[in-house]
ROVOFI-491900 format. One record per residue (C-alpha): residue in three letters; x, y, z; residue number from 1. Coordinates in nm, 3 decimals, decimal comma, padded with zeros to 5 digits, always signed. Layout:
N
(atom ALA (X Y Z) NUM);
...
END
This chain:
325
(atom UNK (+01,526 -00,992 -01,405) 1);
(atom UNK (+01,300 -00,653 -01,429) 2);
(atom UNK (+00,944 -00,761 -01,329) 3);
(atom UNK (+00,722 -00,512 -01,564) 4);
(atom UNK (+00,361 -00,457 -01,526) 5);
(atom UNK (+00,142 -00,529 -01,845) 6);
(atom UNK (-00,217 -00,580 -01,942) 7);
(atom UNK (-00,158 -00,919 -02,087) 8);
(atom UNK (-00,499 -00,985 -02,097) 9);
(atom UNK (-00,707 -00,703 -02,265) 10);
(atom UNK (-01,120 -00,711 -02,193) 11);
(atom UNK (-01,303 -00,819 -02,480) 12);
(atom UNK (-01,657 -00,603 -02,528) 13);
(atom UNK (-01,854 -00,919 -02,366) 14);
(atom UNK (-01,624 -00,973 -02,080) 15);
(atom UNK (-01,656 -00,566 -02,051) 16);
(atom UNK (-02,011 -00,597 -01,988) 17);
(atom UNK (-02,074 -00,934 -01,829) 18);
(atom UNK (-02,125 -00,925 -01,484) 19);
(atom UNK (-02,271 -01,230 -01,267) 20);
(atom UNK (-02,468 -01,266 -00,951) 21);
(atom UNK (-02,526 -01,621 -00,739) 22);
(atom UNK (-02,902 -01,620 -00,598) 23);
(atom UNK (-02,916 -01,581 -00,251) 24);
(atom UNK (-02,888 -01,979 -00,178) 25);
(atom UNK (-02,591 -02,052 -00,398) 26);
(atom UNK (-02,440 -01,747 -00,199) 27);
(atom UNK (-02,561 -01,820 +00,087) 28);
(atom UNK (-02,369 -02,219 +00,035) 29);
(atom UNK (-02,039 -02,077 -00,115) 30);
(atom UNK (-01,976 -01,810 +00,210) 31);
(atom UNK (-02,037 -02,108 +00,458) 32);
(atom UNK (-01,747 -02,298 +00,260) 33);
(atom UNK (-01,520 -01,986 +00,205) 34);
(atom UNK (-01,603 -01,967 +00,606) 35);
(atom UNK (-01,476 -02,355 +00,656) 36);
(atom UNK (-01,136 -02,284 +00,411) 37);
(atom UNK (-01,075 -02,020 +00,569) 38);
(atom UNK (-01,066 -02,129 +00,928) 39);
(atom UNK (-00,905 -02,476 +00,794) 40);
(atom UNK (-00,601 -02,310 +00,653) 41);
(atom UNK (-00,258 -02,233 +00,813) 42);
(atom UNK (-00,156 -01,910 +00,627) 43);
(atom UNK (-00,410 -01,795 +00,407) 44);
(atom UNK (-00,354 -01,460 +00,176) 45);
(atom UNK (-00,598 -01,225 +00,042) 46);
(atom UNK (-00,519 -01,051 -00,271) 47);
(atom UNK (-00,749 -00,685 -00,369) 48);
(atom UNK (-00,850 -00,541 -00,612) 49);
(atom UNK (-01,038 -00,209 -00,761) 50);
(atom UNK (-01,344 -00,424 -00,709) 51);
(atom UNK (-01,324 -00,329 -00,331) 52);
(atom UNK (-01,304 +00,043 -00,340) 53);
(atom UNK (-01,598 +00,065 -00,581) 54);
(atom UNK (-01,824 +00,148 -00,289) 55);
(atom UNK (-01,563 +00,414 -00,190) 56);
(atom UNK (-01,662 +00,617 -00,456) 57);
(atom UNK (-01,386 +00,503 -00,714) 58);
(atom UNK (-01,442 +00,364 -01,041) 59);
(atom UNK (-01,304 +00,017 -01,157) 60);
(atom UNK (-01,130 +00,016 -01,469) 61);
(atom UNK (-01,268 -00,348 -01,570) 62);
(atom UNK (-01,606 -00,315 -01,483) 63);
(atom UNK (-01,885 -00,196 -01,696) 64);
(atom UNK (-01,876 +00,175 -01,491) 65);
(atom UNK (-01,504 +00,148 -01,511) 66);
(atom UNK (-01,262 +00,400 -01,726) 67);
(atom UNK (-01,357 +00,193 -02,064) 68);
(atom UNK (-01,635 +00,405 -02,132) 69);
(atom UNK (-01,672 +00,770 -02,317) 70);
(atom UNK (-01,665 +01,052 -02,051) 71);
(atom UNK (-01,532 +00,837 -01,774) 72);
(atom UNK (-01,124 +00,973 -01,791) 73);
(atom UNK (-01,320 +01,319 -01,736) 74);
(atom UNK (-01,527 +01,174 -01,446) 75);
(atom UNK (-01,224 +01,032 -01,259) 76);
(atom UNK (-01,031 +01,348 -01,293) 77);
(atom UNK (-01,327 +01,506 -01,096) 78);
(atom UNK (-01,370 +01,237 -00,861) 79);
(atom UNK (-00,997 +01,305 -00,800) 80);
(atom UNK (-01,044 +01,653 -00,662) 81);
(atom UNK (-01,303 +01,492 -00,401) 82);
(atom UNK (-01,016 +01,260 -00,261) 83);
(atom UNK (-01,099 +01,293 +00,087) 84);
(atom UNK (-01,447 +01,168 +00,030) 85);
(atom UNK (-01,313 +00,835 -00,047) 86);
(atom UNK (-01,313 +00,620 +00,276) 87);
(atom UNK (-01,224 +00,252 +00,345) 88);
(atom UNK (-01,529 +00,093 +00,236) 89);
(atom UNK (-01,645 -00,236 +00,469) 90);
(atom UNK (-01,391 -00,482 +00,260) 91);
(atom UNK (-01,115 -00,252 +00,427) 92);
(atom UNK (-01,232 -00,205 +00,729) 93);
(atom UNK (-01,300 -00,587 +00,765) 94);
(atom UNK (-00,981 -00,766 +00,559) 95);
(atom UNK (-00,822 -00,531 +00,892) 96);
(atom UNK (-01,011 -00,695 +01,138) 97);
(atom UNK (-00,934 -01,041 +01,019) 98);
(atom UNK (-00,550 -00,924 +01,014) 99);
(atom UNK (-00,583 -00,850 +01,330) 100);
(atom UNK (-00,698 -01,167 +01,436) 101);
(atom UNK (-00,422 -01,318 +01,303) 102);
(atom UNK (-00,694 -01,469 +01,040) 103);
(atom UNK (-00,503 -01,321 +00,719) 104);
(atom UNK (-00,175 -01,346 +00,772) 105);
(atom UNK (-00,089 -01,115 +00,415) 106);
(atom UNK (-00,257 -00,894 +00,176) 107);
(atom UNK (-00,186 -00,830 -00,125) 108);
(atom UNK (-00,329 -00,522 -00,349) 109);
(atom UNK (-00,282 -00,392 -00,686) 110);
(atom UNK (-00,503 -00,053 -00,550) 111);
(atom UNK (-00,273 +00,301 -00,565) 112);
(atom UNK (-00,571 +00,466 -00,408) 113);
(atom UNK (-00,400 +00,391 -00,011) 114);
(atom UNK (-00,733 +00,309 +00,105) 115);
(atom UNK (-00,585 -00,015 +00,302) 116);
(atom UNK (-00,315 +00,212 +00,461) 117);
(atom UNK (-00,535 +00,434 +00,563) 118);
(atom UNK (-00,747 +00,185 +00,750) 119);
(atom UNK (-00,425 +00,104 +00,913) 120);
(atom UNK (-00,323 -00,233 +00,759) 121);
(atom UNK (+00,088 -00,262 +00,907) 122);
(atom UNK (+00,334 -00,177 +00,609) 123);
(atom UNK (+00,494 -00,529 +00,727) 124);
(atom UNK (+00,182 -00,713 +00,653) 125);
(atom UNK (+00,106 -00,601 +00,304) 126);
(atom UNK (+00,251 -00,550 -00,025) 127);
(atom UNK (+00,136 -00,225 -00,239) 128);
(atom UNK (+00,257 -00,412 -00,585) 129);
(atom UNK (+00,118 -00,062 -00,824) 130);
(atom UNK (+00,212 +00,189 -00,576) 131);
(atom UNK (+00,060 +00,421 -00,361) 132);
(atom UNK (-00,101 +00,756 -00,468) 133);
(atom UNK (+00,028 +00,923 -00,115) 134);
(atom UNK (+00,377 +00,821 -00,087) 135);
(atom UNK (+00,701 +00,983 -00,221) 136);
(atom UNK (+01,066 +00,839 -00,167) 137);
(atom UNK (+01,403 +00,996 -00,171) 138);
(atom UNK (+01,625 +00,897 -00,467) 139);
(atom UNK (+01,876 +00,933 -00,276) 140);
(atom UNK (+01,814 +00,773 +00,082) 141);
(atom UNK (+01,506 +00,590 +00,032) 142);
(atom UNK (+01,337 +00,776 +00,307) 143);
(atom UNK (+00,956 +00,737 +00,257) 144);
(atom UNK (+00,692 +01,019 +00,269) 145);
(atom UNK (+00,330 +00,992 +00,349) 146);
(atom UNK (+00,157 +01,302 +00,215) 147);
(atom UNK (-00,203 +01,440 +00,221) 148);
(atom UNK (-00,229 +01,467 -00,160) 149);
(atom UNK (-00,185 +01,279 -00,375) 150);
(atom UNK (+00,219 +01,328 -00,485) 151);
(atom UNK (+00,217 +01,255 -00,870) 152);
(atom UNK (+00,201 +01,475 -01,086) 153);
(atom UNK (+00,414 +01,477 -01,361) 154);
(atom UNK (+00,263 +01,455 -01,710) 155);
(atom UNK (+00,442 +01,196 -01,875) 156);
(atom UNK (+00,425 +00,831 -01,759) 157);
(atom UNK (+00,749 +00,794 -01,763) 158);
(atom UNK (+00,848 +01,082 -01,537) 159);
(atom UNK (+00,822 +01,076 -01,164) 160);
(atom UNK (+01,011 +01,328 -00,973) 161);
(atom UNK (+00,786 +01,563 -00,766) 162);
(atom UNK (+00,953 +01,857 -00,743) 163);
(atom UNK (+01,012 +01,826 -00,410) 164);
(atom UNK (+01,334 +01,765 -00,176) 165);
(atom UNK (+01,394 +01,501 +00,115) 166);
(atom UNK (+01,413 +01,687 +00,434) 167);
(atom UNK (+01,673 +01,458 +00,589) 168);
(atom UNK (+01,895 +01,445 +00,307) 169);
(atom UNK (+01,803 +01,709 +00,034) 170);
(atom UNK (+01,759 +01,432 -00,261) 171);
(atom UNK (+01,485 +01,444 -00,477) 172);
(atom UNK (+01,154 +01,278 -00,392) 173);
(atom UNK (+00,969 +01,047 -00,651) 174);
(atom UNK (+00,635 +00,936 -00,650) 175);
(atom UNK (+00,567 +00,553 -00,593) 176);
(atom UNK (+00,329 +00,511 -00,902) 177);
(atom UNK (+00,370 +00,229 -01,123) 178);
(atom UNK (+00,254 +00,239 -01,492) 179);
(atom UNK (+00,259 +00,004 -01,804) 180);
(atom UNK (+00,587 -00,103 -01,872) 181);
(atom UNK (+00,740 +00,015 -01,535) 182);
(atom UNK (+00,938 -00,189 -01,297) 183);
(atom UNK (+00,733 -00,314 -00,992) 184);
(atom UNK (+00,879 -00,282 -00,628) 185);
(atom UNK (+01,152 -00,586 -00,560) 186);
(atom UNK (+01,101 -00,594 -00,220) 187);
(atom UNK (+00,733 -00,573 -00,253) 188);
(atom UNK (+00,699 -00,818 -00,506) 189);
(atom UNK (+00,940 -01,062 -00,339) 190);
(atom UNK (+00,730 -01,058 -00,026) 191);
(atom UNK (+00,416 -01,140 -00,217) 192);
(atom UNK (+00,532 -01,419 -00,402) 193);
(atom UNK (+00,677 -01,596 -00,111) 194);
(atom UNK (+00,358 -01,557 +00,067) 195);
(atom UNK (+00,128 -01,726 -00,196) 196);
(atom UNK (+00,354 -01,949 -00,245) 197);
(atom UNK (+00,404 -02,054 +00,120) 198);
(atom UNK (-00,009 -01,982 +00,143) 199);
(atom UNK (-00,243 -02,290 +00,148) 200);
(atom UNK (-00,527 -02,053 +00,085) 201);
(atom UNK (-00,549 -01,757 -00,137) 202);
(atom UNK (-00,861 -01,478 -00,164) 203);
(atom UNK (-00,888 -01,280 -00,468) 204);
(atom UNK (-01,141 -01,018 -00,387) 205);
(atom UNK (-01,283 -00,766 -00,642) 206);
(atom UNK (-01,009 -00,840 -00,940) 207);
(atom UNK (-01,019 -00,952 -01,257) 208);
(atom UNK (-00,604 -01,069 -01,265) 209);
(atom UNK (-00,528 -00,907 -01,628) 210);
(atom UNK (-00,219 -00,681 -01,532) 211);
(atom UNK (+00,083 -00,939 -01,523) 212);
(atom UNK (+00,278 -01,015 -01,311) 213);
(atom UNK (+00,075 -00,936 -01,043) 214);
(atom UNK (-00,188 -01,165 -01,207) 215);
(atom UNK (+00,023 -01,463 -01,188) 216);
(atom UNK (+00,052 -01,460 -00,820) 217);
(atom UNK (-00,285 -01,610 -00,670) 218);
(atom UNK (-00,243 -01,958 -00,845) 219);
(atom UNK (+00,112 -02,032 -00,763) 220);
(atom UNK (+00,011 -02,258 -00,467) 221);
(atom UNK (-00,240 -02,402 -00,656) 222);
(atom UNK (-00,013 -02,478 -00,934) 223);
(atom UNK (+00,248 -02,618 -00,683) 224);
(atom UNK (-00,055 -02,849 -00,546) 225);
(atom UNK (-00,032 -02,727 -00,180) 226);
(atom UNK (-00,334 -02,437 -00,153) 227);
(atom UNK (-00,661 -02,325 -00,253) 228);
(atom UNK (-00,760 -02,047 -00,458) 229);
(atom UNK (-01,127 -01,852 -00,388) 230);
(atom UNK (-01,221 -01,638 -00,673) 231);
(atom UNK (-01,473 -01,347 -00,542) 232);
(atom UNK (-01,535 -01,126 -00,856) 233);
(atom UNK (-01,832 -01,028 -01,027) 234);
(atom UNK (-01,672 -01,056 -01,412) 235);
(atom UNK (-01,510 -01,434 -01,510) 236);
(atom UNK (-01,122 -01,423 -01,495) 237);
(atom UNK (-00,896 -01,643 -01,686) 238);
(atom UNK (-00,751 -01,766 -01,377) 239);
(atom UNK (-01,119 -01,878 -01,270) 240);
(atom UNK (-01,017 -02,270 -01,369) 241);
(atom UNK (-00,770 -02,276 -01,072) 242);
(atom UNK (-01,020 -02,190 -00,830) 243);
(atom UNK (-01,177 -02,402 -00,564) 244);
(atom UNK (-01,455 -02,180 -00,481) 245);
(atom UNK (-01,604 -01,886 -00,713) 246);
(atom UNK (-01,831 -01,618 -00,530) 247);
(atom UNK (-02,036 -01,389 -00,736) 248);
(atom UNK (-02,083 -01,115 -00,540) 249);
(atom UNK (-02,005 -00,725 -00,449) 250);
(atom UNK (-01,733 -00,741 -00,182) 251);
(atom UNK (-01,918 -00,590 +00,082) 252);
(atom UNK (-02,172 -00,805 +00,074) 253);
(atom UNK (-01,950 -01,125 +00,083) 254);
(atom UNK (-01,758 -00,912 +00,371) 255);
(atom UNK (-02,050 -00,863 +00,601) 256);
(atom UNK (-02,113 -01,228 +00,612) 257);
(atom UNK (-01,755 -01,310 +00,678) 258);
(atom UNK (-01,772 -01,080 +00,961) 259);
(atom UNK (-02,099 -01,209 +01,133) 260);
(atom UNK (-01,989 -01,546 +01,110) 261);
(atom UNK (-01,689 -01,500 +01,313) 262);
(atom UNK (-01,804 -01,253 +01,544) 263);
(atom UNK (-01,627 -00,937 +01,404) 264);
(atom UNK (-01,711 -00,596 +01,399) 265);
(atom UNK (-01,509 -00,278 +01,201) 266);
(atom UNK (-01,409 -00,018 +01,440) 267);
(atom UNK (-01,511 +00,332 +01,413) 268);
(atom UNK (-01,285 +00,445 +01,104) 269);
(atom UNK (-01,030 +00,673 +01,198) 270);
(atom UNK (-00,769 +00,812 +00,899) 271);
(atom UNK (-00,451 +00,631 +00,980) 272);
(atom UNK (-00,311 +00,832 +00,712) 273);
(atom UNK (-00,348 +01,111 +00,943) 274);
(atom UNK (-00,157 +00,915 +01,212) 275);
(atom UNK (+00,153 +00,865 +00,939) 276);
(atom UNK (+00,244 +01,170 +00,861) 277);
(atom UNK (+00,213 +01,291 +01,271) 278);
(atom UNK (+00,515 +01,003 +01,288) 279);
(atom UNK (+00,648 +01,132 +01,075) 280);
(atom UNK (+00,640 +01,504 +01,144) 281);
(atom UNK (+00,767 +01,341 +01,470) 282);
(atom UNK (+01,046 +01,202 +01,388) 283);
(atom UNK (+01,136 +01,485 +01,167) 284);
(atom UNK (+01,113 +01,707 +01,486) 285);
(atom UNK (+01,312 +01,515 +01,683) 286);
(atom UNK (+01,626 +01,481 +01,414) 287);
(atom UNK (+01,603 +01,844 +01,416) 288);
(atom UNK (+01,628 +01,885 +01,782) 289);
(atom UNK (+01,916 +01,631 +01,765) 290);
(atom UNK (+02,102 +01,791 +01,532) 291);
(atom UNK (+02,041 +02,173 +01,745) 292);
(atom UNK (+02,188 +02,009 +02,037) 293);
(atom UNK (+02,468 +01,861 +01,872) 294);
(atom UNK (+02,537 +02,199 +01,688) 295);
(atom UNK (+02,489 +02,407 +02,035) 296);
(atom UNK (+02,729 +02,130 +02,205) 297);
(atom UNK (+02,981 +02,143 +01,916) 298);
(atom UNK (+02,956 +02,523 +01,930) 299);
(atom UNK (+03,005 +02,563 +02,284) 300);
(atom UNK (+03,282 +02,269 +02,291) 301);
(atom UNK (+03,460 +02,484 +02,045) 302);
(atom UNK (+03,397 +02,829 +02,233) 303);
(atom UNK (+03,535 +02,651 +02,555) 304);
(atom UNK (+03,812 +02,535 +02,370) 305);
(atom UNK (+03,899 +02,893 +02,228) 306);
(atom UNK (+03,863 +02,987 +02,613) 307);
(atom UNK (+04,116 +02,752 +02,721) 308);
(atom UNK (+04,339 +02,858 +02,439) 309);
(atom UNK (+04,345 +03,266 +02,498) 310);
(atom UNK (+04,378 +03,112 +02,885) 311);
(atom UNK (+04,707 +02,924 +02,819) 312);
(atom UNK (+04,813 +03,196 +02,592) 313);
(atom UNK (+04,764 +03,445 +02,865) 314);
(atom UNK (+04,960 +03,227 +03,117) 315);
(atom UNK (+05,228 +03,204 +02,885) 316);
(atom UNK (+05,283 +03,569 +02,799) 317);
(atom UNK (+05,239 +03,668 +03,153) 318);
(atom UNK (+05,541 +03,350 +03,226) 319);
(atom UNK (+05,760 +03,530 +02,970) 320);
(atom UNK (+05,719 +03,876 +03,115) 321);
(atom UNK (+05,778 +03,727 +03,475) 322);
(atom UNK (+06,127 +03,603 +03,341) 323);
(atom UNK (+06,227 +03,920 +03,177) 324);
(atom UNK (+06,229 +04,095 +03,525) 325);
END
């Protein structure tokens, strides 16, 4: 079965412009239980959204400053020029940390904009279910490509060849984008779902869960009646009934806490995307170097073999003059 993505669940002008904020005490109460279910649970998930990059510099499209708004298309396009101004914000930087402790065990984010990957989150621990605006694949041997741009650009939704070739095979490379009515990654989406369902705690951070399927990940524990679901999002979500815990608060803020109470701190960013693509370029290099050897080899194999050849051939003529005397 194709697993589309759709915006089953269209903002209405209230739910555009409703945004909610707990008083410091009701925050304060919620964070010290999201701080007990998450060191209670076994294999707990946290699933991102745009919410989390807002402090990046990047707009939400749900939120009140989001895309829904006159001018705003024009405003991302601009922002999009200034791509290497966006950084991890804290969320990043911190849902890493927790990884690392082994206190997330999978994340899960509907975000193109690579900001987790570039704060280093392992490819083996996440699930990019939308895409990633700085990877192209080969249609033809599924070799991936980390770029420093962003590698989409064809005009129609629908189209997503790059223009570009693979340099192992010569295919053509694609962009990883996923749009409305496009299939979502198997093997990404296969991944997620058997994590939340296996999870007995699930974190939805900065998402409003409209854009199915995606959306219908968080509450399958829940639904199964063997995890928790903690709803941190400013805007009310349809999937807000399922929830143990709601937190109405900006990421970061919720983040800091987090980290404090378990005696974290983020690392001096470095790009990680930086550290890709030198892997890459690596392992590029090296294939090439392979492949020169085994072309000198094969060359001189065959020169040593002409060699022998003009040798015995030389033997033999000089054998059939020797019996003519």
């Amino acid at each position: 079965m194709e697993i589309k993505m759709k915006n089953e669940f269209p903002l209405t002008k209230e739910e555009e412009l409703d945004e909610f904020y707990d008083d410091e005490e009701t925050l304060n109460e919620k964070i010290q239980k999201l701080i007990q279910l998450i060191k209670e649970s076994k294999h707990c998930v946290f699933f991102t959204g745009a919410g989390i990059s807002i402090s990046s510099g990047i707009p939400d499209l749900m939120s009140p400053n989001g895309l829904l708004g006159s001018r705003r298309k024009r405003e991302l396009r601009l922002k999009e020029k200034e791509f290497w101004k966006w950084k991890p914000s804290l969320t990043h930087l911190g849902i890493l940390e927790l990884m690392k402790k082994k206190i997330v065990k999978y994340l899960i984010t509907i975000n193109l904009d690579a900001l987790h990957m570039r704060s280093g989150v392992p490819f083996n621990k996440m699930s990019e279910l939308h895409g990633n605006t700085n990877m192209e694949y080969c249609t033809k041997c599924g070799t991936k490509f980390f770029r420093l741009f962003k590698t989409r650009n064809a005009l129609k939704k629908n189209l997503h060849l790059t223009g570009r070739k693979c340099d192992y095979c010569g295919g053509d490379l694609m962009d990883s984008t996923i749009n409305y009515d496009e299939k979502l990654p198997e093997e990404a989406y296969r991944l997620a779902e058997e994590n939340c369902e296996k999870a007995d705690l699930v974190v939805v951070w900065g998402s409003s869960l409209r854009i199915s399927p995606a959306n219908s990940l968080p509450s399958k524990s829940v639904e199964k009646g063997n995890g928790k679901l903690v709803m941190i999002n400013l805007q009310k979500t349809h999937k807000d009934k399922y929830a143990s815990l709601l937190v109405r608060a900006k990421s970061d803020d919720v983040m800091k806490r987090l980290l404090k109470e378990f005696g974290l701190e983020v690392d001096i960013w470095r790009d990680k995307l930086i550290d890709f693509i030198l892997e890459q370029n690596e392992k590029k290099e090296k294939k090439e170097n392979k492949e020169n050897k085994e072309s000198k080899e094969n060359k001189e194999n065959k020169e040593n073999k002409e060699n022998l050849e003009l040798r015995i051939s030389d033997s033999s003529d000089s054998s059939d003059s020797s019996d003519s005397n």
